[in-house]
Kinemage of the C-alpha trace (Angstrom):
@kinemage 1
@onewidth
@group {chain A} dominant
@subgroup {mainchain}
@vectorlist {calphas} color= white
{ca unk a 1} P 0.000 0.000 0.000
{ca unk a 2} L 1.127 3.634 -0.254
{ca unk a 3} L 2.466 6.014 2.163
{ca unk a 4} L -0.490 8.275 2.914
{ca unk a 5} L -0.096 11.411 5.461
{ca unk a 6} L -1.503 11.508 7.486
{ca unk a 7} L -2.237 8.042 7.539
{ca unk a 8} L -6.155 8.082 8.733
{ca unk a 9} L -9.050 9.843 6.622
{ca unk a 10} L -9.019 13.746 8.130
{ca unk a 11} L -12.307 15.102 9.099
{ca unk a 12} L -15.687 14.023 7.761
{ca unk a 13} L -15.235 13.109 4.009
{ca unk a 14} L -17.386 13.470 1.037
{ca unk a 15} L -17.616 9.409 -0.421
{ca unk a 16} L -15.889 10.326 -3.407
{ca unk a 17} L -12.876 11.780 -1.512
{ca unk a 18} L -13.361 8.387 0.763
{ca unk a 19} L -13.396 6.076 -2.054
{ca unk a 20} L -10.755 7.675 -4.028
{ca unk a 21} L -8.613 7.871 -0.739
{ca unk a 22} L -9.089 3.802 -0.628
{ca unk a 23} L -7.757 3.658 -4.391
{ca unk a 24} L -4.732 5.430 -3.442
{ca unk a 25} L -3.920 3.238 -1.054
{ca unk a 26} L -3.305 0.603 -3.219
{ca unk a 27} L -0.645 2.111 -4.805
{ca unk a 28} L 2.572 -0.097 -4.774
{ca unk a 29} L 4.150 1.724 -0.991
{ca unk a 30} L 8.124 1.435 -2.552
{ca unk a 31} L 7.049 3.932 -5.567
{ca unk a 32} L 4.436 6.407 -4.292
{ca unk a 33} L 3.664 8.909 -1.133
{ca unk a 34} L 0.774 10.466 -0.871
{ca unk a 35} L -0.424 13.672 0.757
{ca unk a 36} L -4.015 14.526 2.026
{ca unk a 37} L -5.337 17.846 1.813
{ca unk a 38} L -6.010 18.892 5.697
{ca unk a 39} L -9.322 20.492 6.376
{ca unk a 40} L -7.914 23.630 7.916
{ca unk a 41} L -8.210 25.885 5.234
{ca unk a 42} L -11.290 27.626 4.192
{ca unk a 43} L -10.437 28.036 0.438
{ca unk a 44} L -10.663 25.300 -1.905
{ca unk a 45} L -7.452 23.375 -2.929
{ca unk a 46} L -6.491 19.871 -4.536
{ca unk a 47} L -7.420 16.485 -2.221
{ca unk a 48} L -4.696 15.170 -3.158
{ca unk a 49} L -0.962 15.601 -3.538
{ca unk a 50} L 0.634 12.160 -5.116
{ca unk a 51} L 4.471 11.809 -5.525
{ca unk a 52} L 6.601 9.232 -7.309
{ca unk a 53} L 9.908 8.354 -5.741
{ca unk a 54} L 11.313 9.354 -9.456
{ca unk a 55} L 9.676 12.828 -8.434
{ca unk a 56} L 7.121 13.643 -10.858
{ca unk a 57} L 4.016 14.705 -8.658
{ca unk a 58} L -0.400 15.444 -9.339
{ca unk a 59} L -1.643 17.576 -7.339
{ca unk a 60} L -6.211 16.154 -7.684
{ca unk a 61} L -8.944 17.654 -6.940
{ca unk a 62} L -11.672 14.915 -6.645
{ca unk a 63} L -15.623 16.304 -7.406
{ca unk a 64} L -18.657 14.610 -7.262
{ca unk a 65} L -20.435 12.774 -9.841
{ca unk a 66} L -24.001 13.932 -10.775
{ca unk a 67} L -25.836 11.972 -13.171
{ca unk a 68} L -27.166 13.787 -15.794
C-alpha cells in the first residue's frame, strides 16, 4: 500500500474523496507517497498531492459525480 499522510481519513469526508482515498492506497508503498489535503483551510485546494519516488508529482482535486 502507499504512504499516505496523514495516515487516517481527516475530518468528515465526502464518499468520493473516501473512495478515491481507498484507491490510493493501493498504490505499490516502494514507488508512491501520498499527501491529504487537511481540512484547515477555508479556500478550496487539490485532495490530493501524489508523488513518485522518481519525483514527478499530481496535485487532484476529486468532485462529485451527478448523473445527468
Amino acid at each position: 500500500m502507499a504512504e499516505i499522510l496523514p495516515n487516517t481519513p481527516t475530518a468528515a469526508l465526502i464518499p468520493e474523496v473516501m473512495r478515491v482515498y481507498h484507491l490510493l492506497r493501493q498504490l505499490p508503498d516502494e514507488t508512491y507517497f501520498v499527501w491529504q489535503r487537511l481540512s484547515i483551510w477555508q479556500e478550496p485546494g487539490p485532495d490530493f498531492w501524489v508523488l513518485r519516488r522518481d519525483r514527478r508529482a499530481v496535485l487532484f482535486k476529486v468532485s462529485p459525480a451527478i448523473p445527468a
